[in-house]
Short mmCIF file of the C-alpha atoms (twelve columns), coordinates in Angstrom:
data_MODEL
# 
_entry.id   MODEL 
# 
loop_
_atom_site.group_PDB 
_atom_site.id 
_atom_site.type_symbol 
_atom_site.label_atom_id 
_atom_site.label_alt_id 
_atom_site.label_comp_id 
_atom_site.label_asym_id 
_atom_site.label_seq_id 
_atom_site.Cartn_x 
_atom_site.Cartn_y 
_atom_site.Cartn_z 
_atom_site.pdbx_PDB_model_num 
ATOM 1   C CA . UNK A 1   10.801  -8.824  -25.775 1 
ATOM 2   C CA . UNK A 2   12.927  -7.985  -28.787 1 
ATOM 3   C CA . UNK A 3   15.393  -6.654  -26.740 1 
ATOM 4   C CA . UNK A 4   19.311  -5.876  -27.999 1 
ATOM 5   C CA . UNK A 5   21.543  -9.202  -27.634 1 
ATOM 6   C CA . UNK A 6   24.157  -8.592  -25.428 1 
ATOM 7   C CA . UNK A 7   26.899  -10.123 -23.153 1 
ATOM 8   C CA . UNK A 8   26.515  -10.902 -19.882 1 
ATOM 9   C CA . UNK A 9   29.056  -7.918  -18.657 1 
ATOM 10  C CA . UNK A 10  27.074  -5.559  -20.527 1 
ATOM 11  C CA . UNK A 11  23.944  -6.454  -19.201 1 
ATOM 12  C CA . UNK A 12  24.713  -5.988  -15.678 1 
ATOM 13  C CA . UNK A 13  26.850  -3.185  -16.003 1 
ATOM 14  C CA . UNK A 14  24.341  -1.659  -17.638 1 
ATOM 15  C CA . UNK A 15  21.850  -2.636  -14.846 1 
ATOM 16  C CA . UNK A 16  24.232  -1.275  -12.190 1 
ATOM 17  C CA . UNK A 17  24.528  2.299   -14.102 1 
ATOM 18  C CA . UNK A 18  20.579  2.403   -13.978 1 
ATOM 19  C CA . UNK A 19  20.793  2.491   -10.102 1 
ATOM 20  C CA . UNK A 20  20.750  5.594   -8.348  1 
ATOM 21  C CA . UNK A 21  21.655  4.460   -4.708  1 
ATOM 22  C CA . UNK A 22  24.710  3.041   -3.480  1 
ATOM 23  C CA . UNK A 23  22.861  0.089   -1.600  1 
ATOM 24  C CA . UNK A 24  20.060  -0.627  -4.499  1 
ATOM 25  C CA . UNK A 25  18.467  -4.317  -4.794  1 
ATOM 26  C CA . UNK A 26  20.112  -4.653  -8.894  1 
ATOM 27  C CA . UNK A 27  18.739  -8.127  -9.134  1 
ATOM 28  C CA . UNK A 28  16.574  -11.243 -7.923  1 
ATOM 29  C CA . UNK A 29  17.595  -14.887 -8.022  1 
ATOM 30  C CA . UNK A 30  15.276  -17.688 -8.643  1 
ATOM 31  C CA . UNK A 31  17.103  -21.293 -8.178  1 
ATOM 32  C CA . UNK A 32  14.997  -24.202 -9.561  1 
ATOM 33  C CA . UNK A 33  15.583  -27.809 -9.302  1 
ATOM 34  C CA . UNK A 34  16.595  -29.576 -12.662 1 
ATOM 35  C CA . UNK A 35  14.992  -33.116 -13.123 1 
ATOM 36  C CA . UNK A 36  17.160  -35.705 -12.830 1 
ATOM 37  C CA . UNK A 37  15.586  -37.495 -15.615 1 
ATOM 38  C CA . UNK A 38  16.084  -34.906 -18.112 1 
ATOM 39  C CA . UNK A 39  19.468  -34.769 -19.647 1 
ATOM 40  C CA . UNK A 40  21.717  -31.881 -20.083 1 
ATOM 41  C CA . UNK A 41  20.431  -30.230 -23.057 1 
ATOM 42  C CA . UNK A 42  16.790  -31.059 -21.513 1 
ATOM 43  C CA . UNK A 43  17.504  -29.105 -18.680 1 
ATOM 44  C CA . UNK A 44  19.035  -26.285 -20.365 1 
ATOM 45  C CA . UNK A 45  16.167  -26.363 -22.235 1 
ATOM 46  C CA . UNK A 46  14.058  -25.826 -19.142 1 
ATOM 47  C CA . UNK A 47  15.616  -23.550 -17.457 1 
ATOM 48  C CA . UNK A 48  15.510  -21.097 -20.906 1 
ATOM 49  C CA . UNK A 49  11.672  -21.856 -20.777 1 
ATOM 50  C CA . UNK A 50  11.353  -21.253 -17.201 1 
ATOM 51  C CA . UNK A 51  13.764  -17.472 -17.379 1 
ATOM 52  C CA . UNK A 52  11.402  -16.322 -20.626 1 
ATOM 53  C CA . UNK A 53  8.254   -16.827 -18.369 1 
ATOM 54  C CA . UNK A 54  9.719   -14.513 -15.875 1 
ATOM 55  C CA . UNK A 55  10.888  -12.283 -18.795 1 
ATOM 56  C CA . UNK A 56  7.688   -12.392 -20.412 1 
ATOM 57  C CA . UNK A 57  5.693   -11.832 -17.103 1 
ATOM 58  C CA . UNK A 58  7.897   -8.877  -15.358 1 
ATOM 59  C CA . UNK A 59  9.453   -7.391  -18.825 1 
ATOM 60  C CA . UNK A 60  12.867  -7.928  -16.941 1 
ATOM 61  C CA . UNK A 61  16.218  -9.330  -18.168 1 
ATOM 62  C CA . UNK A 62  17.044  -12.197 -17.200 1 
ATOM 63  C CA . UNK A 63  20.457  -14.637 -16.922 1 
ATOM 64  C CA . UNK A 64  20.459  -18.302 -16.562 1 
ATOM 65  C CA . UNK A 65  23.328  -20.059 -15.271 1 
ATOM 66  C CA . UNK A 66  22.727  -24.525 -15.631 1 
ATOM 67  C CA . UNK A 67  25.249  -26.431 -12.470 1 
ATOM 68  C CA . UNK A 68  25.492  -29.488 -12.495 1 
ATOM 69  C CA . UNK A 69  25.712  -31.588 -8.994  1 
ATOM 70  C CA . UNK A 70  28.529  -31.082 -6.713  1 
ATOM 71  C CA . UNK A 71  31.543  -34.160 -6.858  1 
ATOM 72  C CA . UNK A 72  30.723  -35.070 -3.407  1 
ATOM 73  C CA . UNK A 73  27.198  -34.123 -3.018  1 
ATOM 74  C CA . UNK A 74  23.642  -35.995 -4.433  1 
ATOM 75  C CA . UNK A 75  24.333  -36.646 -7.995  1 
ATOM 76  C CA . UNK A 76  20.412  -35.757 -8.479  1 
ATOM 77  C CA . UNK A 77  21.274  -32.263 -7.582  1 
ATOM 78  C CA . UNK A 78  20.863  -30.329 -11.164 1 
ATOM 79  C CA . UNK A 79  20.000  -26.843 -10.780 1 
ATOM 80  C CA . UNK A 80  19.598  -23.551 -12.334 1 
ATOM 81  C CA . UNK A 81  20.330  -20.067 -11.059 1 
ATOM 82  C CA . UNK A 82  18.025  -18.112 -12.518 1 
ATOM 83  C CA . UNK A 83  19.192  -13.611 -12.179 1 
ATOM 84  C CA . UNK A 84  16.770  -11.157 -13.205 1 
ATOM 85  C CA . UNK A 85  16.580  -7.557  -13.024 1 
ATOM 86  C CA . UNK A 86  14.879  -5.987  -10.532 1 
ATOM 87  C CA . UNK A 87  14.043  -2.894  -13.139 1 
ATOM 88  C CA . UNK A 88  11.969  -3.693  -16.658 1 
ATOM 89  C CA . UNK A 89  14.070  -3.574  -19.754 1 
ATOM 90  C CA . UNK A 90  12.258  -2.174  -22.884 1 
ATOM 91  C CA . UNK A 91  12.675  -2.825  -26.300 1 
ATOM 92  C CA . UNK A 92  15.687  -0.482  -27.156 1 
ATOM 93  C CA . UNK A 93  17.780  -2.428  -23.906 1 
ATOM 94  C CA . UNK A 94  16.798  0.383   -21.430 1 
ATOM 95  C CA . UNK A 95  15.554  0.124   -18.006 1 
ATOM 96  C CA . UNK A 96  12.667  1.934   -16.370 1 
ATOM 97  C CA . UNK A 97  10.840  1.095   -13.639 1 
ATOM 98  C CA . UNK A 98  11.188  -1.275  -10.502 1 
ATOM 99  C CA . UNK A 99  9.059   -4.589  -10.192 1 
ATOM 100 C CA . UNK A 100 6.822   -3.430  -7.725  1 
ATOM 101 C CA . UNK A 101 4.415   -5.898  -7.637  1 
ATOM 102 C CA . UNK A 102 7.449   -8.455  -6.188  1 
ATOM 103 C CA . UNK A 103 8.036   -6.174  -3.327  1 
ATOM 104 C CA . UNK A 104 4.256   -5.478  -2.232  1 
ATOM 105 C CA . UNK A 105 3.167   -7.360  0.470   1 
ATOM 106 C CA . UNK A 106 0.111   -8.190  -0.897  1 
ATOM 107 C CA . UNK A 107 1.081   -8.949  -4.502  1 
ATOM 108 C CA . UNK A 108 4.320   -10.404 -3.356  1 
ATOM 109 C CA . UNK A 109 3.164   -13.780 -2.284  1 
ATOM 110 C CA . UNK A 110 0.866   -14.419 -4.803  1 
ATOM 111 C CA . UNK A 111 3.923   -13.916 -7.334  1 
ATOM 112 C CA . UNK A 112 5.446   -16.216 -5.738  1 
ATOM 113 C CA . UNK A 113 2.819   -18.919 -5.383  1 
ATOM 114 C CA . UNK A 114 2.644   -18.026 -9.531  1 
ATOM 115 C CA . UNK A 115 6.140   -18.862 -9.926  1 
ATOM 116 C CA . UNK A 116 5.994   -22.194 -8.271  1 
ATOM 117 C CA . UNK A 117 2.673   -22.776 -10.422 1 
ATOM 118 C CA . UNK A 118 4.748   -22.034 -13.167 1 
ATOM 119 C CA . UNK A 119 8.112   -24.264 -12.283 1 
ATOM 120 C CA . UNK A 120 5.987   -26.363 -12.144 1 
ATOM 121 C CA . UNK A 121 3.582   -26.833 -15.546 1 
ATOM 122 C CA . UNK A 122 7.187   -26.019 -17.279 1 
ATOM 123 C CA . UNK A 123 8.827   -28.958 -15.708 1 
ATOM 124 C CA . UNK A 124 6.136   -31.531 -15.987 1 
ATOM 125 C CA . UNK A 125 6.078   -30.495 -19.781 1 
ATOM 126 C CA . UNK A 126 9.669   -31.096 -20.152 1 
ATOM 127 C CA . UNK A 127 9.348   -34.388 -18.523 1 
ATOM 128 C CA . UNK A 128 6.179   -35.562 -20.810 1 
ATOM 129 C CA . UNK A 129 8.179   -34.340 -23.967 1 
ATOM 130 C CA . UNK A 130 11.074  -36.592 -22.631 1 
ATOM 131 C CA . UNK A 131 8.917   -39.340 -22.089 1 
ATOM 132 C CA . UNK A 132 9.288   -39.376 -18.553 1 
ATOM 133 C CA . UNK A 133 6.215   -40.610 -15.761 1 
ATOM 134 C CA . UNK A 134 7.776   -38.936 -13.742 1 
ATOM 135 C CA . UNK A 135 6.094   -35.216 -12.392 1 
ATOM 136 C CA . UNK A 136 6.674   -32.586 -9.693  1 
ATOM 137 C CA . UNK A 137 3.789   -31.150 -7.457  1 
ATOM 138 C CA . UNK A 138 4.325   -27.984 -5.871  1 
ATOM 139 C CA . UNK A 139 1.499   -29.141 -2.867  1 
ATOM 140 C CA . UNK A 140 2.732   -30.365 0.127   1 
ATOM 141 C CA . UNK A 141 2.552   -33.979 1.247   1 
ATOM 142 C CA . UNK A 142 0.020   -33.160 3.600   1 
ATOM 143 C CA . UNK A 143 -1.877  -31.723 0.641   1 
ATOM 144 C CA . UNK A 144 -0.933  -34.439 -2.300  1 
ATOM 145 C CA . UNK A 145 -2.135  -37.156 0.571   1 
ATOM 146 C CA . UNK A 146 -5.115  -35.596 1.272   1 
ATOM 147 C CA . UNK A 147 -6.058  -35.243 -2.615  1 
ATOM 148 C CA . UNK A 148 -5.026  -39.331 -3.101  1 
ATOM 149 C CA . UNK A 149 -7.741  -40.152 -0.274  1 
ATOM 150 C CA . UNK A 150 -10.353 -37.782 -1.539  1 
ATOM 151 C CA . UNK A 151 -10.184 -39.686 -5.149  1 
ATOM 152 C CA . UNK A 152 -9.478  -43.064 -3.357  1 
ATOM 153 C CA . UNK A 153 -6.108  -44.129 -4.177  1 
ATOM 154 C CA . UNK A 154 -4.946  -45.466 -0.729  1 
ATOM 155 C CA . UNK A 155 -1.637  -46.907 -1.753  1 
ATOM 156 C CA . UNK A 156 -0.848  -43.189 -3.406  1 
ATOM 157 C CA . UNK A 157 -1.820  -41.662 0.191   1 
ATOM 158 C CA . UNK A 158 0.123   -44.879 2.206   1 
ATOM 159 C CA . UNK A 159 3.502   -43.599 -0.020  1 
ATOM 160 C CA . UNK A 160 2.794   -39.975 0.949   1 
ATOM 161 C CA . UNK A 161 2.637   -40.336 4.607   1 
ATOM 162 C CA . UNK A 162 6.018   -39.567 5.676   1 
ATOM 163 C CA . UNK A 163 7.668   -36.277 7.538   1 
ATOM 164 C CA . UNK A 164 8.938   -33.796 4.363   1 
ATOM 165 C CA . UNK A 165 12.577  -33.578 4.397   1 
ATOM 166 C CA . UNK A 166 14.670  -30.730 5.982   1 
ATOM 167 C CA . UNK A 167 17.050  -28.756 4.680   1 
ATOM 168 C CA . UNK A 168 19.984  -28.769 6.730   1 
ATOM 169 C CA . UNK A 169 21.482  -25.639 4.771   1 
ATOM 170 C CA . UNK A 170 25.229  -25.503 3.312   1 
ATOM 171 C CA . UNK A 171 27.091  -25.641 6.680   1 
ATOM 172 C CA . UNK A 172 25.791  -29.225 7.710   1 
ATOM 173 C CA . UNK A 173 26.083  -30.237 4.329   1 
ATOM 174 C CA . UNK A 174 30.060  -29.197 4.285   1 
ATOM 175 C CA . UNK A 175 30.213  -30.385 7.449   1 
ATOM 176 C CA . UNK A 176 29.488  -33.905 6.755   1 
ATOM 177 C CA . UNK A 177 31.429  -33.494 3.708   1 
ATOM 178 C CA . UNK A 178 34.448  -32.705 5.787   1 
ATOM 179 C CA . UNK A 179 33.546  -35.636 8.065   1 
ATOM 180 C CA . UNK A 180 32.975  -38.338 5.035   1 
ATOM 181 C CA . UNK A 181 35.937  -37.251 4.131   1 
ATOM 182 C CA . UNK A 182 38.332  -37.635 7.573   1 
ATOM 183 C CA . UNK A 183 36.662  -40.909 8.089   1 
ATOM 184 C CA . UNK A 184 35.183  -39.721 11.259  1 
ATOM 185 C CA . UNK A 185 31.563  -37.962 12.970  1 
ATOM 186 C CA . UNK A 186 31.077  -34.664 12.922  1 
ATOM 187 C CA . UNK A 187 32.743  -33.022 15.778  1 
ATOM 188 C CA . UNK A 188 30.443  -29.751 16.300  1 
ATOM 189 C CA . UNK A 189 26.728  -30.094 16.891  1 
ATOM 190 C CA . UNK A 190 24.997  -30.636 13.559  1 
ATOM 191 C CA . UNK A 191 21.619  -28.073 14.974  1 
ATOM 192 C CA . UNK A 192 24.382  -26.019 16.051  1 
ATOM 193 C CA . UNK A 193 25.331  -25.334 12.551  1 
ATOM 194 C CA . UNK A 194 22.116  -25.392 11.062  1 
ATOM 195 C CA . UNK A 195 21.205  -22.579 13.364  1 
ATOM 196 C CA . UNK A 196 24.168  -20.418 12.216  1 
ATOM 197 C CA . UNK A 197 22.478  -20.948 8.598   1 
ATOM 198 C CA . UNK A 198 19.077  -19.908 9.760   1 
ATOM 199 C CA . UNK A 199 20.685  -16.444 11.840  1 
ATOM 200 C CA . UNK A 200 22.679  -16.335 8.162   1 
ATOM 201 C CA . UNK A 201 19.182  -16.032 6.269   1 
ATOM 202 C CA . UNK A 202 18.065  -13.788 9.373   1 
ATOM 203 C CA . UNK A 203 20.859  -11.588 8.553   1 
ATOM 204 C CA . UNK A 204 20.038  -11.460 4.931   1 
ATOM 205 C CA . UNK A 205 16.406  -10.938 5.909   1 
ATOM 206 C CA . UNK A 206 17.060  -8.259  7.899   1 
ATOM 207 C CA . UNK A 207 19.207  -6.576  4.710   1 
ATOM 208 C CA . UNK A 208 16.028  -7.103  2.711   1 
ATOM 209 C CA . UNK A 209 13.896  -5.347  5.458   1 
ATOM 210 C CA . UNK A 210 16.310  -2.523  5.596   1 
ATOM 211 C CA . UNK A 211 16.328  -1.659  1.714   1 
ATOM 212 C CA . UNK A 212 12.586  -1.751  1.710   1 
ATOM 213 C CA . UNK A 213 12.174  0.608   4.612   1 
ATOM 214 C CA . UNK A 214 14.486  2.627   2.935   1 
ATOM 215 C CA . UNK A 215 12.529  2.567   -0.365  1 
ATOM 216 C CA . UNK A 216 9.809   3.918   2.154   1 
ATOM 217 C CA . UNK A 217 11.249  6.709   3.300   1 
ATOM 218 C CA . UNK A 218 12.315  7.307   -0.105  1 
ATOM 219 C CA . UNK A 219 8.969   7.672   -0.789  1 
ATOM 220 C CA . UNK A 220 7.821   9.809   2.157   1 
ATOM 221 C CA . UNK A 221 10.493  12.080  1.083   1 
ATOM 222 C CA . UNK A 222 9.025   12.323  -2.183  1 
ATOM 223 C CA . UNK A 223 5.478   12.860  -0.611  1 
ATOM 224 C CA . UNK A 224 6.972   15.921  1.246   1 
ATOM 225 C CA . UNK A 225 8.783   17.239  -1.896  1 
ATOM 226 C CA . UNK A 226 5.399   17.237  -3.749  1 
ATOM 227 C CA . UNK A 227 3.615   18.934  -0.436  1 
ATOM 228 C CA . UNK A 228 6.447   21.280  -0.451  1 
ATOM 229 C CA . UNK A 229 6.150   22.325  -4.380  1 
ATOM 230 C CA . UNK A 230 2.133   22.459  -3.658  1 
ATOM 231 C CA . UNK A 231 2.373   24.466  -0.721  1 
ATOM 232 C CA . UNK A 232 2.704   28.531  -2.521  1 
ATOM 233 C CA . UNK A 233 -0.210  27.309  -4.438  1 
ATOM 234 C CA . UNK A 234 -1.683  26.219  -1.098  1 
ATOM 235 C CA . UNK A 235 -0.743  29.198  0.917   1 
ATOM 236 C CA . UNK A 236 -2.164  31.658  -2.019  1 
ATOM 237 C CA . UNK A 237 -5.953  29.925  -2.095  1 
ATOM 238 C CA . UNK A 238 -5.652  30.084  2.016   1 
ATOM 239 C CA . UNK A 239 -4.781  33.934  1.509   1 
ATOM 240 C CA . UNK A 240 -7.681  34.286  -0.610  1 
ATOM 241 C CA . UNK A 241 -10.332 31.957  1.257   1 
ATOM 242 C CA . UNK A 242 -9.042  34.176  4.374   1 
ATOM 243 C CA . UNK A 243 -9.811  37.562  2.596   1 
ATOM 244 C CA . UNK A 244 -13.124 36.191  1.738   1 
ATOM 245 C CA . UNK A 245 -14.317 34.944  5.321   1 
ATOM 246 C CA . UNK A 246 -13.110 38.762  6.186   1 
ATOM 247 C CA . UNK A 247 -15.346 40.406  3.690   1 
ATOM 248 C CA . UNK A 248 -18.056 38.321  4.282   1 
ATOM 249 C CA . UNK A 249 -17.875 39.230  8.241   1 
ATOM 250 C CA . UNK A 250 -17.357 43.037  7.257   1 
ATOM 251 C CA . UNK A 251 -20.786 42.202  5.004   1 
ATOM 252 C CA . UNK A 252 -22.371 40.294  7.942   1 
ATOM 253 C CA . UNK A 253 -21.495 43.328  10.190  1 
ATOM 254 C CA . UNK A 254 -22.657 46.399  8.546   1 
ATOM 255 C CA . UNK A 255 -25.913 44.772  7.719   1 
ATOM 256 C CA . UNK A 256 -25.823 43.395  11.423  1 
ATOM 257 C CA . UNK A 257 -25.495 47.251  12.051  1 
ATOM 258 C CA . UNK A 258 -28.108 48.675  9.046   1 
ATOM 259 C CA . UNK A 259 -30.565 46.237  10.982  1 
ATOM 260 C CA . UNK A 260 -30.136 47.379  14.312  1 
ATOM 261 C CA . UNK A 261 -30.489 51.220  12.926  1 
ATOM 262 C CA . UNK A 262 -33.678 50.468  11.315  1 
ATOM 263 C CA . UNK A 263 -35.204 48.603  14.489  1 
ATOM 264 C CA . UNK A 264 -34.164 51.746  16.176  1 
ATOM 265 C CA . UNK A 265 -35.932 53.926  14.078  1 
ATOM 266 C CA . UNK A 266 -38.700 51.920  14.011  1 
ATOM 267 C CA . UNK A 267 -38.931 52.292  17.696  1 
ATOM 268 C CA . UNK A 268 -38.489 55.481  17.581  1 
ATOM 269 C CA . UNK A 269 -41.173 56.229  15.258  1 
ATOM 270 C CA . UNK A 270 -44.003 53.898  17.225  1 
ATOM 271 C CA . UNK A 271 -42.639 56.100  20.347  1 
ATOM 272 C CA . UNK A 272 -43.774 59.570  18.262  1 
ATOM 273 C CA . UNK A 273 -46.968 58.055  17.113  1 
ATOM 274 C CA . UNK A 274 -47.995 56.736  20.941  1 
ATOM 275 C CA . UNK A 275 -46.803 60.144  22.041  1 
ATOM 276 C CA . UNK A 276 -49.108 62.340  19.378  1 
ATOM 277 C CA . UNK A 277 -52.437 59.801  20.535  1 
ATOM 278 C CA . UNK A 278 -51.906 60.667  23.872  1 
ATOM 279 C CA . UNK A 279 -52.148 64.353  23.314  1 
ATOM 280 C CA . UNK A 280 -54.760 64.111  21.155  1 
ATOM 281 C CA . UNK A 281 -56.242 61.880  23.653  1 
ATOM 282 C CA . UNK A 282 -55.562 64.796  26.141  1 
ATOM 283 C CA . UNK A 283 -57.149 67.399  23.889  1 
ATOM 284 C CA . UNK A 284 -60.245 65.908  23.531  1 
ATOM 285 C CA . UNK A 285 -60.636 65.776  27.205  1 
ATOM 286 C CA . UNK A 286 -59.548 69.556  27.765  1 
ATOM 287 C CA . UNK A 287 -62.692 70.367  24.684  1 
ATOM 288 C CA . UNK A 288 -64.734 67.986  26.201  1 
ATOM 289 C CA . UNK A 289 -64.654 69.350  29.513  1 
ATOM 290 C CA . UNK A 290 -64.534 72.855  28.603  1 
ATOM 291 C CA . UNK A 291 -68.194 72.302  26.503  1 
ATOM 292 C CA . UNK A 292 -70.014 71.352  30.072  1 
ATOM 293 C CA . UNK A 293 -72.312 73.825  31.654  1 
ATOM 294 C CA . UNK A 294 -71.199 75.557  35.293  1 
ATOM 295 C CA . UNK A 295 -72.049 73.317  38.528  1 
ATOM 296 C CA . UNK A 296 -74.143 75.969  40.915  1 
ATOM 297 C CA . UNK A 297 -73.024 76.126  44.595  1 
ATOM 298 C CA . UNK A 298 -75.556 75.560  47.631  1 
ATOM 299 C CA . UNK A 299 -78.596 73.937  47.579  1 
ATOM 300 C CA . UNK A 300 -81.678 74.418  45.131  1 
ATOM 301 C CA . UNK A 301 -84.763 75.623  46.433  1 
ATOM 302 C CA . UNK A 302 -88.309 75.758  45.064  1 
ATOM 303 C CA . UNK A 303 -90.594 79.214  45.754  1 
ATOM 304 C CA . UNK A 304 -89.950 83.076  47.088  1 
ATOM 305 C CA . UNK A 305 -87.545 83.250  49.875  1 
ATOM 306 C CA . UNK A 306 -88.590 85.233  52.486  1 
ATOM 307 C CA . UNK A 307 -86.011 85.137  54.452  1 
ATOM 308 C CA . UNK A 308 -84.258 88.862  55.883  1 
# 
């Protein structure tokens, strides 16, 4: 990235001061199984390779810390502890945003299933520049057997068909440790313990659930901020939509009302006109009837009348 060099205090103190709540998530750790057939610098070498892929990827900063196995534990168990930042670093050492795309829950397991994809062409490259046969495969054994049939290498398939291992968690492993040691069995019930480990992770699950709800109502409270800021501008174009849809029905209404006037007139006039036909009508009769000769009374008779 070309970022500043700087030591490890620095970098996380910096990393704390770019955090604006109490309870923020500061960093992410990533733990990868070392090859036992590398050797030290090999692994260190790794482990670099593996922490500049998530660098590169995520623009975070990144620490790597190399352990070697415990005294009393599996001498096979080299490991890395891998911290990065939750917030991208840029190029002048300054932090911006949070890795979002690790906390989506869509995105969020496919990063994952990239990281293991990535573990794992970085250690299989280490182990071919060492000169190792050896390889890792980030597939189950369900998966890795089922691939060794389908090309037809029984004997790879025989050698894959066995239960995967469990991990018991650190409280069974320090409690065998403490029984190796006395010479004796384990006094408390090994599940027992194993349990407490899982309500352990439950617990720390539960933290993780916590601080992303809270990152969502972080962001609801943002979403009302931004309603809040919008809403003069909101109130002012209901004000004036409002005053519209009143003129428009003061509009609607007087020519509602012109309308009505005009059918009124127009009633009234056909009224006049039907009343002037029927007096003409009437006038013509009265002339009509006054141009008719007088009707005589009494009958008509023909000759003198010589009647006294």
């Amino acid at each position: 990235m070309g970022a500043p060099s700087m030591t490890t205090d620095q970098l996380w103190n910096k990393v704390e001061a770019s955090e604006k709540r109490k309870n923020s998530t500061v960093a992410r750790e990533l733990v990868v199984a070392l090859p036992n057939e590398l050797n030290q610098e090999q692994r260190r070498e790794l482990a670099e390779r593996i922490a500049g892929q998530l660098v590169e990827r995520y623009q975070v900063a990144a620490q790597v810390a190399v352990h070697l196995p415990d005294a009393e534990g599996d001498q096979r168990n080299h490991h890395a502890h891998i911290l990065f930042s939750t917030r991208q670093m840029d190029a002048n050492g300054d932090f911006g945003g949070k890795t979002r795309q690790l906390d989506d829950l869509k995105t969020g397991p496919q990063e994952v299933l990239w990281m293991r994809g990535m573990v794992e062409t970085e250690a299989n490259f280490g182990l071919e520049q060492a000169g190792s046969a050896e390889r890792i495969d980030m597939r189950s054994l369900a998966d890795q057997r089922a691939a060794a049939l389908d090309v037809g290498d029984v004997d790879r398939a025989a050698e894959l068909d066995r239960p995967a291992t469990i991990h018991e968690g650190p409280r069974v492993t320090q409690i065998r440790r403490e029984a190796a040691r006395a010479g004796r069995a384990p006094l408390g019930a090994l599940n027992r313990a194993a349990a407490n480990d899982q309500n352990r992770q439950l617990g720390r699950d539960r933290a993780e659930l916590r601080q992303v709800s809270a990152q969502i109502i972080d962001f609801q409270a943002a979403r009302e901020r931004r309603l809040q800021a919008a809403q003069p501008g909101m109130d002012a174009f209901m004000a004036g939509f409002r005053a519209h849809q009143d003129k428009q029905a003061k509009v609607d209404a007087e020519r509602a009302r012109l309308l009505a006037e005009l059918e009124k007139q127009r009633a009234e006039a056909r009224a006049v006109q039907e009343r002037q036909r029927a007096e003409a009508r009437t006038a013509k009769e009265r002339e009509r009837q006054a141009s008719r000769p007088p009707v005589r009374n009494g009958p008509k008779r023909d000759g003198p009348d010589f009647g006294m």
